[in-house]
C-alpha positions in Angstrom: 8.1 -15.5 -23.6 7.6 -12.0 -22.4 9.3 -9.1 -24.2 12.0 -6.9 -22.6 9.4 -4.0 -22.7 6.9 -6.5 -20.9 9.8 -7.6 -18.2 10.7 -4.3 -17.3 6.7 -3.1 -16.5 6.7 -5.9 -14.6 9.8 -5.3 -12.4 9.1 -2.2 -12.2 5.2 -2.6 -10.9 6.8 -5.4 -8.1 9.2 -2.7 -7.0 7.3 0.4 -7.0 4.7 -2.1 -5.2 7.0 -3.4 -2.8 8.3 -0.4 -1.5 5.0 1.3 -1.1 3.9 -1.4 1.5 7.3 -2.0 2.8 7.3 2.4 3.5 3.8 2.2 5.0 3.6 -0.4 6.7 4.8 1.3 10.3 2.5 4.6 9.5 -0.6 1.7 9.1 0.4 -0.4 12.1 0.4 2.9 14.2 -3.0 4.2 12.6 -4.6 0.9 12.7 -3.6 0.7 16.9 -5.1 4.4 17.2 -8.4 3.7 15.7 -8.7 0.3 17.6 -7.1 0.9 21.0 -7.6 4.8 21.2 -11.0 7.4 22.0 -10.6 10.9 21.8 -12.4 13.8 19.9 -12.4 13.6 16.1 -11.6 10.0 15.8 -14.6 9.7 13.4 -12.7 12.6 11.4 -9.4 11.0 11.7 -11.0 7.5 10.3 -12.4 9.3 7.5 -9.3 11.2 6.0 -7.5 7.6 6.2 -10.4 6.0 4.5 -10.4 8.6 1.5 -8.8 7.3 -0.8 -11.2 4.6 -1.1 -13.9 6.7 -2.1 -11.7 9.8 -4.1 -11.3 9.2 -8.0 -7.3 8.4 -8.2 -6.9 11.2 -10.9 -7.8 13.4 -7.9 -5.1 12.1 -5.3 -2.9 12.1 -8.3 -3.6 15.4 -8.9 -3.1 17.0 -5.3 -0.1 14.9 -5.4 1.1 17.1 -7.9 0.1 19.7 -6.5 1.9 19.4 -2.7 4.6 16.8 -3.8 5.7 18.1 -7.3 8.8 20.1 -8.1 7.0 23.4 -7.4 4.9 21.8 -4.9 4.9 23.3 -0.9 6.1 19.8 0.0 8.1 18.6 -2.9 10.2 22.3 -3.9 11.2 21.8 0.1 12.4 18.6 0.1 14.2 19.2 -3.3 15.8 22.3 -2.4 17.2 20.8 1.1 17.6 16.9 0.5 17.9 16.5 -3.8 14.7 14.5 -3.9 11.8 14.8 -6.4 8.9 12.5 -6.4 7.1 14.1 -9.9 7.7 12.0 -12.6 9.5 9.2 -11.2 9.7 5.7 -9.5 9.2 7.4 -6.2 6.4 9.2 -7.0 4.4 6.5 -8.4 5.7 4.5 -5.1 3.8 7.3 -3.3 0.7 6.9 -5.0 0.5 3.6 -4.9 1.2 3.6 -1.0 -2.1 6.3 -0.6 -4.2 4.5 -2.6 -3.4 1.1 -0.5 -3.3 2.0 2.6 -6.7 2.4 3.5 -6.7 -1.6 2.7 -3.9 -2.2 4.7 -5.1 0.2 8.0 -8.7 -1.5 7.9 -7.2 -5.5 7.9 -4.8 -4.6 10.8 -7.4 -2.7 12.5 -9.8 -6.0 12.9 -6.9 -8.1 13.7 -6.5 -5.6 16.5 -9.3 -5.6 17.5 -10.0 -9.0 17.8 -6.9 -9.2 20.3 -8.3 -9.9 24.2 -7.9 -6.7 25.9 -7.4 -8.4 28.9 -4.6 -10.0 27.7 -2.8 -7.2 27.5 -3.9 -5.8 31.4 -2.7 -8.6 32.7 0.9 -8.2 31.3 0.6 -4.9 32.3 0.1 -5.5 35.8 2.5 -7.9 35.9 5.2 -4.9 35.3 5.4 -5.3 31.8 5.4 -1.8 30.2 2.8 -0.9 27.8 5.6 -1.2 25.1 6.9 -4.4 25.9 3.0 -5.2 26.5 2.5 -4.5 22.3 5.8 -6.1 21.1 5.3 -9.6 23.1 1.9 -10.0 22.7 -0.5 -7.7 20.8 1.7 -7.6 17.8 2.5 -11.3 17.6 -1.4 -12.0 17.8 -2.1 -9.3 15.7 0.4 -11.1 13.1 -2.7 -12.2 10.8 -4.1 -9.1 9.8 -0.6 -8.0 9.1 0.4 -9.8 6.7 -3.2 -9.9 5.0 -2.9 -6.7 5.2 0.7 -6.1 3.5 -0.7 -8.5 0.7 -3.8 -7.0 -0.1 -1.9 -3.4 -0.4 0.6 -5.4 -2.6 -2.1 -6.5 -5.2 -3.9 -3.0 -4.8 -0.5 -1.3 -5.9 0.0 -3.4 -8.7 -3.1 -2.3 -10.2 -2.9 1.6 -9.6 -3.5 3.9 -12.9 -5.4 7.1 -12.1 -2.9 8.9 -9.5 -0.1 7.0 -10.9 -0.4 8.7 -14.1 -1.7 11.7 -13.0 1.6 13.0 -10.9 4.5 11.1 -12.9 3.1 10.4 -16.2 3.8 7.4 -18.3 7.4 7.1 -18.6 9.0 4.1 -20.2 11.2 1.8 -18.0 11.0 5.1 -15.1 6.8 5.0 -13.8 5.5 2.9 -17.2 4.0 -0.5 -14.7 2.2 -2.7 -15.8 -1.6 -0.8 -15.7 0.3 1.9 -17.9 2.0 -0.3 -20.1 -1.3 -1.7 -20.9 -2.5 1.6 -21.4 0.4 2.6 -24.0 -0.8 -0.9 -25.8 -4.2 -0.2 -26.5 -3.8 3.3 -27.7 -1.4 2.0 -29.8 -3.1 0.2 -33.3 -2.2 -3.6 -34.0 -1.2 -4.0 -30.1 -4.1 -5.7 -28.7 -2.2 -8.9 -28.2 0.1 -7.3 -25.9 -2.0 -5.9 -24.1 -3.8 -9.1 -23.5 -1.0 -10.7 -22.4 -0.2 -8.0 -20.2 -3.4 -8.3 -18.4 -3.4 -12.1 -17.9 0.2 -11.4 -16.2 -1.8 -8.8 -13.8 -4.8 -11.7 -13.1 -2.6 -14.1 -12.3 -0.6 -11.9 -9.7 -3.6 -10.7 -8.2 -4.8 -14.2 -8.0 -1.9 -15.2 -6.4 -1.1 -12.6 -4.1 -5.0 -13.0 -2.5 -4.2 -16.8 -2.4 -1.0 -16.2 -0.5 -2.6 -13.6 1.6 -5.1 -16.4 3.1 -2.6 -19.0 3.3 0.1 -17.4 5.2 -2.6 -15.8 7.6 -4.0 -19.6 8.5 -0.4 -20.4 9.0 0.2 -17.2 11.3 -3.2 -18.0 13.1 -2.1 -21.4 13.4 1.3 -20.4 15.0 -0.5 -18.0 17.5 -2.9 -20.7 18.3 -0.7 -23.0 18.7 
């Protein structure tokens, strides 16, 4: 049985998780269209800020995280000051961080999957009258379903693992930003706690594991249904 300490990381790592896909997941839809469907100058330059936080060390994004989106931040005193909401050192925050860190993941798998969508397809529609709106809702985003979801997934299991930025901007508070990479953490610094920690980081395998299996099975069955 897990402990209360270990139930709460965990909920807290599924939500934080959750939210950061669920919040990104129009901002990568629109990116990933742009770099498949779009030309124009600074594209490569445009792909390569989205693609940073692939190759940035986390402590760094946490970092200018802090630095833009903290308290005293030039983002985060602004939207404290006029709305009441802080993203340092809370659930938000590490929401945040683990949406940046993801969505590189989740941009490149939607990308492909539109990309592989017949262009001709969609020129038909349009000279049929269809506008270029009603063009993506009926059929580029239906076919484009696939990538979508492997997409949301893979940024799901990428979240659950984030430490570096997470830390970095909100710190490792219990039952507040403490998931599961940073209960783990607290674990091993702390002496006779290397069970826990163990057991902590079967619980992450087996959602990774899970959460990559789902990933290919519900994009056969979305394939499938567009095939069909």
């Amino acid at each position: 049985m897990l402990s209360e300490y270990e139930i709460t990381a965990l909920l807290l790592s599924l939500k934080v998780s959750s939210i950061a896909v669920l919040f990104s997941l129009p901002l990568g839809i629109l990116c990933a269209w742009i770099l498949a469907r779009c030309e124009f100058p600074g594209k490569t330059i445009f792909d390569s800020i989205i693609h940073l936080p692939l190759v940035l060390p986390p402590v760094v994004i946490g970092y200018m995280l802090l630095v833009s989106m903290g308290r005293q931040g030039f983002i985060g005193s602004w939207l404290y000051e006029w709305f009441s909401i802080s993203f340092s050192f809370s659930w938000r925050g590490a929401a945040l961080a683990a949406a940046i860190v993801s969505f590189p993941l989740m941009v490149r798998a939607i990308r492909l999957s539109f990309e592989s969508v017949d262009i001709k397809l969609e020129q038909a529609a349009q000279t049929l009258g269809s506008s270029r709106l009603k063009v993506f809702l009926t059929i580029t985003l239906p076919l484009t379903l696939p990538g979508i979801i492997s997409g949301m997934i893979l940024a799901f299991a990428r979240s659950l693992g984030e430490f570096g930025s997470t830390i970095t901007f909100v710190s490792n508070i219990p039952s507040e930003t403490r998931t599961i990479p940073l209960a783990m953490y607290s674990f091993i610094q702390t002496p006779g706690a290397e069970h826990e920690a163990a057991r902590l980081c079967v619980i992450a395998i087996i959602i990774a594991v899970l959460s990559l299996t789902a990933s290919q099975w519900l994009a056969k069955r979305a394939q499938q249904k567009v095939t069909a």
